[in-house]
N, C-alpha and C positions, 0 to 999 in steps of 0.2 A: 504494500500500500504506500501511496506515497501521501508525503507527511501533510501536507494540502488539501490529501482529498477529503472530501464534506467540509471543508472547513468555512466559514463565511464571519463576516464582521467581526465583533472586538476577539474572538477565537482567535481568527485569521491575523488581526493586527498584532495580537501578544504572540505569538507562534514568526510570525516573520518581523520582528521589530528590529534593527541593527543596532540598536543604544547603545552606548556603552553605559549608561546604567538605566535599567526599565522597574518602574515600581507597579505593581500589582496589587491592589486593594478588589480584595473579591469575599463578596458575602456568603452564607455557608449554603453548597448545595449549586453553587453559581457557576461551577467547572472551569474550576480552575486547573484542578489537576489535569483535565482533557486538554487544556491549551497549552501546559508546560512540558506537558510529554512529547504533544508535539514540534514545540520548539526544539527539544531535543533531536526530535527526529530529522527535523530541517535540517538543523548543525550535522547531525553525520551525513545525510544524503549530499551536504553541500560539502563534503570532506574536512571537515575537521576531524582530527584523530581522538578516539573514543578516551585514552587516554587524558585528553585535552579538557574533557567536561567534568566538573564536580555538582552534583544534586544531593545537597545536604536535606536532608528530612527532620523531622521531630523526633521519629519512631523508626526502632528494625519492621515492625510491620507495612509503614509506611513505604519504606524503601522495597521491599520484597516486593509491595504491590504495584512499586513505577516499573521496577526491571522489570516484572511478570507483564505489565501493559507493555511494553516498548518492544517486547520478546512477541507478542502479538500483532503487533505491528509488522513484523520480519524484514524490521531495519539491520542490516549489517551492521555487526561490531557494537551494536546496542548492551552484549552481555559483559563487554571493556569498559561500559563509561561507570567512573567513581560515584558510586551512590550510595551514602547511610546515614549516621547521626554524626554531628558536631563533634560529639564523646569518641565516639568509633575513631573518627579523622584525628583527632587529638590523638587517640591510643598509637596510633599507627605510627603518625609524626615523631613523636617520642621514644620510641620503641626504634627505630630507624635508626633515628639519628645519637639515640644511646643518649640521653636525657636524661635518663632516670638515674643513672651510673655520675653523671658527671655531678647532677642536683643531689648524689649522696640520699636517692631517693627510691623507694621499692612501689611495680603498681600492684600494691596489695591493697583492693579497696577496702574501708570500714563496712560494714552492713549495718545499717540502719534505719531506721523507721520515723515518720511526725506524728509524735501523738498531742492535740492539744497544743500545739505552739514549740514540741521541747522534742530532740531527736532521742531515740531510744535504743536499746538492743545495746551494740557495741560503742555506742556511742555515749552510754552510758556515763563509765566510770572517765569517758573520755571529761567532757564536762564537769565531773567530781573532778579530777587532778588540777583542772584548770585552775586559776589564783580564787582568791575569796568573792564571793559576789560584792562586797564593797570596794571592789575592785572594775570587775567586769558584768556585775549585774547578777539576777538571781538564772538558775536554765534554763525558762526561756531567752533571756535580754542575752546570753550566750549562745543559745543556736540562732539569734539575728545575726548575732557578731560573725556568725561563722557562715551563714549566708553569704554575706557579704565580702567576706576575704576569700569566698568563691567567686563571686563578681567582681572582685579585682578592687573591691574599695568603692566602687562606680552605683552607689546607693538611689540614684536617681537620673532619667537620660540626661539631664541635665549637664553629669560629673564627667570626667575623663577615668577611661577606666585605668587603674597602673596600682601606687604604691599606698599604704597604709597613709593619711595626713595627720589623722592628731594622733596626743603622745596614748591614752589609752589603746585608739588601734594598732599603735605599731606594736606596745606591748603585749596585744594579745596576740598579736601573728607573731612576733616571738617563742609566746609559749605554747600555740597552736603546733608552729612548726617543730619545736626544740619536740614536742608530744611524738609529732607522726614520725620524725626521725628514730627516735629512741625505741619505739614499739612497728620499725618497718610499714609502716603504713601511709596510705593516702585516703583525701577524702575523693570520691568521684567526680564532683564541681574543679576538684583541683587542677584537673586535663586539660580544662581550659587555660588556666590563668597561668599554668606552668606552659603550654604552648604559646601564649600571647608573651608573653614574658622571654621565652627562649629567641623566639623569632624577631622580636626587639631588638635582641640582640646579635641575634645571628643575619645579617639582611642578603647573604651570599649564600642561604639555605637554598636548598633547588626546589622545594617546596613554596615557595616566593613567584616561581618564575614558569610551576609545571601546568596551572591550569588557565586555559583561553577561554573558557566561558564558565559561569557559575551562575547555579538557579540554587533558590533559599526557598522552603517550602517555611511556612507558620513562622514568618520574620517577626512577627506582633509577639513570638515568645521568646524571643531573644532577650537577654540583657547586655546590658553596654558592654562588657567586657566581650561576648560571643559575637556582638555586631563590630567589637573593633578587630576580631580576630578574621574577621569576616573582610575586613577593609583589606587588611594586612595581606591575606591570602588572593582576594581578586584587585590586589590595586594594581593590577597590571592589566586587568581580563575585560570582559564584560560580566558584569554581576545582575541579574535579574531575581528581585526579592517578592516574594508572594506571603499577602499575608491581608488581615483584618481587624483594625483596630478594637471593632465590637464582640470578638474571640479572642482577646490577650488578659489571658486568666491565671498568669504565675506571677505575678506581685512580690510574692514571697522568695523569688529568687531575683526579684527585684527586674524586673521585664516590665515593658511601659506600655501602655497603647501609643506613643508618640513615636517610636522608635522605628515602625512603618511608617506612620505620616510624614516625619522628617526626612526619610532614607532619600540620597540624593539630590534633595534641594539646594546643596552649597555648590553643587558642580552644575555646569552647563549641558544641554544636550539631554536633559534628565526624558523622558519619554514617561510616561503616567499614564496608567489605565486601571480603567475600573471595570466589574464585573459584578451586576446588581441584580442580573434577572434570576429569582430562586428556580432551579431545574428538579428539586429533589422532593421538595414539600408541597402539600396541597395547598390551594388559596387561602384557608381559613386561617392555615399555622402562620403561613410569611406573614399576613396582616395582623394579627397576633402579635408575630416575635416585632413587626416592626414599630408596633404603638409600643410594646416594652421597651425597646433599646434607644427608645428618643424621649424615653425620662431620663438620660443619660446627658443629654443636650436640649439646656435650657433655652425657651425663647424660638428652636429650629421645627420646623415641621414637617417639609421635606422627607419625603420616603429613604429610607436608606437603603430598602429591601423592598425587591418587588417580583408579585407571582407568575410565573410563567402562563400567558395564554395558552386554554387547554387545560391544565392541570386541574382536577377534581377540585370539588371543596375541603375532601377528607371529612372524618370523624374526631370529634374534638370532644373528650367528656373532662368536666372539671368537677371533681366531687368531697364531699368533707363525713367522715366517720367519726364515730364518736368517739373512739378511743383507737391506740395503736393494736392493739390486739383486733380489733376491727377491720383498719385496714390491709393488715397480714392479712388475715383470712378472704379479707373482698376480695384482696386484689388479683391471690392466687384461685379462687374461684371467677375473676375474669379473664384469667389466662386458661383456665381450664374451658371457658365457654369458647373465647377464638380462635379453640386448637379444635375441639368438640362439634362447634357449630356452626364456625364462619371459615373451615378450612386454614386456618394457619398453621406452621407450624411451631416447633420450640425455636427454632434459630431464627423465627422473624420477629422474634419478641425481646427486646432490649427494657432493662429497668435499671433505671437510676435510684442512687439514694445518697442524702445528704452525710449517713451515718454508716458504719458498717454493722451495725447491731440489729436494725431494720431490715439493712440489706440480707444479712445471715437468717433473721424469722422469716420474713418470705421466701430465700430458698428452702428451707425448711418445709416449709407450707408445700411448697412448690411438690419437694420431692415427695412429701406423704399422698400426693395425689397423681403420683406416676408418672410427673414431667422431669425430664431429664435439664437439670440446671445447672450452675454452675458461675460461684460468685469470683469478682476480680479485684480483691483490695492488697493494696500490696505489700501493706503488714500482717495479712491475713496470717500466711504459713510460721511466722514468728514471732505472734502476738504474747501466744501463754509462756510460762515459765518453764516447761517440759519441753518444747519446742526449743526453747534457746539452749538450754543445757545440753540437750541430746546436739544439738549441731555445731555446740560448742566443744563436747567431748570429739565427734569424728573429726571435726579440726586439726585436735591435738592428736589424734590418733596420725592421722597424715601428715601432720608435721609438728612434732610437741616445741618448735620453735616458732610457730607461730603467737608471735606476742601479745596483739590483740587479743586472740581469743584467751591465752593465759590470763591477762589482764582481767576480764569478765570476768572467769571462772575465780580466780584466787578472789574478787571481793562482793560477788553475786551474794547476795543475804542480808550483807550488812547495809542500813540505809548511808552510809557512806563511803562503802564501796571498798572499807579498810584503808582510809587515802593515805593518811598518817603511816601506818606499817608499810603499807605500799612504796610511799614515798623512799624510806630508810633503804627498801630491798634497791628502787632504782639507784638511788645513790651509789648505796654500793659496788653496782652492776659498770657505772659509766664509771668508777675507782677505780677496777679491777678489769675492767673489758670482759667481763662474761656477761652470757645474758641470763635472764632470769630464770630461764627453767633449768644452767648448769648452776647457775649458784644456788637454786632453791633445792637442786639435788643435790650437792657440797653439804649443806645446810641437812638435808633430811638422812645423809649418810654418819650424821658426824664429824665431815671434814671440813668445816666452817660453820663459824658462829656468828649469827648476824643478830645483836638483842635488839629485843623489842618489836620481832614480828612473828610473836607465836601464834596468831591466830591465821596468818597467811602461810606462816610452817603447817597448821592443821588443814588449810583446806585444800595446799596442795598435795597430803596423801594423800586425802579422800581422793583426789582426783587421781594419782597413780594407782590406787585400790579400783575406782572407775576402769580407766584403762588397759586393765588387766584382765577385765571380763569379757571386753571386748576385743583384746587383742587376737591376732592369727585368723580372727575373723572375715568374713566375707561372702558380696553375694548376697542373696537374697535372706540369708543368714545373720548378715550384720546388718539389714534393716530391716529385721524384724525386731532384733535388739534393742537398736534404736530408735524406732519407732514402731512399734508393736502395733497389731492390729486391732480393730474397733476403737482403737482410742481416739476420740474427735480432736483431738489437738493436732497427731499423729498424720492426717487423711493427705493433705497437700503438699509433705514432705514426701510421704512413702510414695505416694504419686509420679511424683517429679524422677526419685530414687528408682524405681522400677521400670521408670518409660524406654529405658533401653534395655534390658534384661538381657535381649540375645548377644549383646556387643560385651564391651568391658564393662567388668564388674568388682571391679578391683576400689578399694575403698578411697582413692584418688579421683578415681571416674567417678563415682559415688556424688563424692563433695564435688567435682566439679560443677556436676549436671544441677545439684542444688543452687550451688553459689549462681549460675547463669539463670536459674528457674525464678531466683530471690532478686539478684543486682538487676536484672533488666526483665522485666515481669512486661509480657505484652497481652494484647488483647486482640483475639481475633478478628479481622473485619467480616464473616461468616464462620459460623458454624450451626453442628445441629440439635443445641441447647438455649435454653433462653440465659444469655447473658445477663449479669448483675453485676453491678458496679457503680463508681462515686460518678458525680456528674462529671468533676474534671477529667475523667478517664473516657468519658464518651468523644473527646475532640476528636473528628478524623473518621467514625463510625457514622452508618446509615442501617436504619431498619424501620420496618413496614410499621411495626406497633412500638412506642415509646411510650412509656408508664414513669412516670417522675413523682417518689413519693417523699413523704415528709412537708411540704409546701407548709411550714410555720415560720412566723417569726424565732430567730434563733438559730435556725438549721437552713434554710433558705429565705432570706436572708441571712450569713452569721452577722450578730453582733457584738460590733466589736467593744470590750470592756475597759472604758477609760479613753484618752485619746481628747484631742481635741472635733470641735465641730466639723473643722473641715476634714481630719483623716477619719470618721466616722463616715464622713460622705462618700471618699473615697470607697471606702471598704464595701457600700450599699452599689456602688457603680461596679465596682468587680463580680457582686455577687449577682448584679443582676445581667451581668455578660454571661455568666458561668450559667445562668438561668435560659438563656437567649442559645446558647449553645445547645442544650439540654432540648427543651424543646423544635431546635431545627436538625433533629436527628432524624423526627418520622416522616416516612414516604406515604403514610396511610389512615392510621391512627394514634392520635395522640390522647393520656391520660393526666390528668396532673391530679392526686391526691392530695390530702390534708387530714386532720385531724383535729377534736373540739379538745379532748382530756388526754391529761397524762401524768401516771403515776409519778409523784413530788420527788422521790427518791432520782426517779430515771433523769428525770429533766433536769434534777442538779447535776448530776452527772453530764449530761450534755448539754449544760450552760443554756437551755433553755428557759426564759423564763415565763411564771407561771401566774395566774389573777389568782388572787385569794379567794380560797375554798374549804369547804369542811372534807374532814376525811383523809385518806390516802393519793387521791386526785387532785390535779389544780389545773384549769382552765387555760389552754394554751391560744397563742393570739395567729389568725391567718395569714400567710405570707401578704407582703404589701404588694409584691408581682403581681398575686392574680388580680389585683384592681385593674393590674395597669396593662394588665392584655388588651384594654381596649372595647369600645362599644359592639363589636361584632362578636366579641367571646361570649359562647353561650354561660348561661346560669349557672350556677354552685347548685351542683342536686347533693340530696340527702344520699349519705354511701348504701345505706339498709334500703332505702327507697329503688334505687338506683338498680341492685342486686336484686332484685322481688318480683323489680320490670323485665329482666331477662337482659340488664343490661343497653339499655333503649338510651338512644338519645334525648 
């Protein structure tokens, strides 16, 4: 096929544009991806060498699914052109160029998790070591800190991204880094800021000089630091960035909506296009999502999103139950009715949820009524405490020098992590140049005496007592050990562990298959289960039925606790992007649930808040979203009502 054919207007124009820099502003559903693939395709049929091209994506998913398009296409040389995530290109570059050796640096990522504001898992005691919070803040105000010295310092698009400026930051990437050196480790954000930082300084890298064209897929999630490595990489090329201000939903790693609007503007020649007609959603949802996302922008009225001529109305139900237990139950008896009675099946059915708590009772629900489901959080598999130990022990099994995990393990119990005892062992460690599992063996043999950390003397036998049960092990053998069957903590590990069975099985291959199941967790764009997942994880995904539950103040919306007026505001404009994405996933039927009550205990727990009430209950308040769907959004039906009707519009 040549890369032209069907092609007509702004397609056609962004597929053949010569810029040397071309900005792309396209709304969700508007095909974009259709038009970038085919510029790609252009560029090889016009002979540029496949080599030549870089298509940086968000997602391993994302990328699989450009090459798998372009391989369709049966462009030559299409299965050469560089294509994956920003991380990936980072891995690569440094690894090459032997970066990690020169920076005195291992890529042994941390695993970690956000629970609430505060990173988790191994990142733990990581934060414990760090200096006092009268220093650098209580664990949250420290996993901002560490946000940030992933973004390069570059806190706002505003900043240039580079080096720590006040004396608190520099001190903390001091002790940030003086951490990851001593315990072999890096964080995953760090691939960046260690490539933009190398290539700063290296400007005769051939990495500089190797790629002629570059397309950026979701530029709106970049932060300053990825968009100047971005510079770095195509300031020789042509760069074309795709992206939407109204889907840049990672704040938290400090990503702007401004950083597509501005892309280009300082240079001449800039080439700007837009892509507004929605292709994927019915009439009802675009006019929907478009009255939402222009509470965003005071004063504009202006469509920013508009429905394809043709496109059905779609099915739009907006409903409120009385309680969560309620909408568990509705919801998975509405997914029972559109598999039962309107022909769908489980992989057309996507559901969001603001929580993973929700999201795990309605798979639940799901499964006791014989639908084959299957949720995507990505703390999931190492949320419980048996989960982390168990993957913490095969760790040390595969390498009892792995630091990290010793770290964990030696102060897991203590709500401080044994920092204090810990501390004395590293001491001594960086005295003596051993590391801590020979001198904690020195120590447990008798052949050094290190006072005053008997309580991390005790818990590293317990752990050589652990891995001695498990040693010689393997195979199917050693994860049943370590994760034993029927046990619900167990199910996403042993999962992950056994997906290769016929190949190696050796307890290396083991951890590996984990470590890649955990650090880069993706989500199918089909399959033949109903998906579940947070809403941020839906970017990128399409399906026939979308069900978006929780719809409260608190949870969709978060709100945020403390802050001034205006970053409150902010946080309600992110949230209702994050909202706007969510609902531009359905091709067919959209749901959007809520809920009236909720037991007092739960909602403290998830910072929900609650009207005053008698009893175990308290009165939770309606997202302010569904107001602002607009005059065309049908009624708030009753959920029991709703259910009784057979599910009726």
């Amino acid at each position: 096929m040549a890369w032209d054919d069907g092609l007509t207007g702004k397609a056609l124009d962004i597929a053949k544009s010569k810029a040397k820099r071309l900005r792309v502003i396209a709304g969700p559903g508007t095909g974009k991806s259709f038009a970038m693939k085919r510029r790609i395709a252009r560029l090889l049929e016009q002979g540029v060498s496949p080599g030549n091209i870089l298509a940086v994506t968000f997602t391993r998913t994302a990328a699989a699914a450009l090459v798998k398009d372009l391989m369709d296409l049966d462009v030559s040389g299409c299965e050469s052109v560089r294509v994956g995530t920003l991380h990936s290109l980072c891995f690569s570059i440094l690894k090459r160029d032997e970066v990690f050796d020169y920076l005195q640096r291992k890529p042994n990522p941390i695993i970690s998790f956000n629970s609430y504001g505060v990173l988790q898992y191994q990142a733990g005691p990581l934060l414990q070591d760090l200096d006092a919070p009268s220093k650098f803040g209580n664990k949250r105000d420290k996993t901002k800190r560490i946000r940030a010295f992933e973004a390069a310092w570059a806190r706002l698009q505003s900043e240039a991204a580079g080096w720590p400026r006040s004396a608190t930051d520099k001190a903390f990437e001091l002790e940030l880094t003086n951490w990851l050196r001593f315990h072999d480790a890096m964080l995953i954000g760090e691939l960046v800021l260690l490539t933009l930082r190398y290539l700063r300084s290296n400007p005769s890298s051939p990495i500089l000089s190797q790629f002629k064209h570059v397309i950026v897929d979701e530029y709106q999630d970049l932060n300053k630091a990825e968009q100047e490595l971005i510079d770095l990489i195509g300031g020789k090329s042509s760069i074309a960035a795709v992206g939407d201000p109204d889907q840049s939903i990672y704040s938290f790693r400090h990503a702007n909506p401004q950083g597509i609007k501005k892309f280009g503007d300082s240079l001449p020649g800039l080439d700007a296009k837009d892509l507004d007609e929605c292709r994927r959603c019915p009439t009802l949802v675009v006019k929907m999502a478009n009255d939402l996302i222009l509470n965003n922008y005071a004063g504009e009225s202006a469509a920013r999103l508009h429905p394809l001529n043709g496109n059905p109305q779609g099915e739009v139900n907006i409903v409120q139950w009385n309680d969560l237990d309620e909408q568990t139950s509705g919801t998975a008896d509405f997914v029972k009715h559109l598999i039962d009675k309107k022909g769908y099946l489980p992989g057309d059915v996507l559901i969001l949820s603001p929580r993973r708590q929700i999201g795990y009772d309605t798979r639940d629900a799901l499964v006791k009524k014989g639908i084959p489901c299957h949720s995507f959080f990505s703390e999931e598999s190492l949320e419980e405490d048996e989960a982390q130990l168990a993957f913490t022990l095969l760790s040390l099994l595969v390498d009892n020098e792995d630091r990290v995990a010793l770290r964990f393990w030696l102060g897991f119990g203590s709500q401080s992590w044994l920092e204090n005892q810990y501390s004395i062992l590293r001491e001594h460690c960086e005295m003596t140049g051993d590391s801590p599992w020979k001198a904690l063996v020195k120590v447990s043999k008798g052949k050094t005496d290190i006072h005053r950390i008997a309580n991390v003397k005790k818990r590293f036998e317990e752990l050589l007592g652990e891995l001695e049960k498990i040693r010689g092990r393997s195979g199917e053998e050693l994860v049943n050990k370590l994760f034993p069957k029927k046990k619900k903590w167990a199910s996403a590990l042993r999962e992950a562990a056994l997906a290769d069975s016929t190949s190696d099985m050796t307890p290396a291959a083991i951890l590996e298959r984990l470590r890649r199941m955990i650090t880069q967790p993706e989500v199918p764009e089909s399959s033949d289960f109903v998906r579940i997942m947070s809403l941020h994880k839906a970017k990128g995904l399409t399906a026939k039925v979308t069900i978006v539950l929780g719809a409260i103040q608190g949870l969709i919306p978060l709100l945020l606790e403390g802050g001034t007026p205006a970053e409150k505001e902010e946080v309600i404009k992110e949230h209702r992007r994050v909202f706007y994405v969510a609902i531009t996933r359905a091709t067919d039927i959209l749901c959007v649930s809520s809920f009236r009550m909720l037991e007092k205990n739960l909602a403290y727990r998830m910072r929900v808040p609650t009207r005053s009430s008698s009893g175990a209950y308290g009165q939770v308040i309606t997202s302010q979203f569904i107001d602002e769907l607009g005059p065309e959004a049908p009624k708030v039906q009753e959920g029991v009502a709703w259910r009784n009707g057979k599910f009726k519009c």
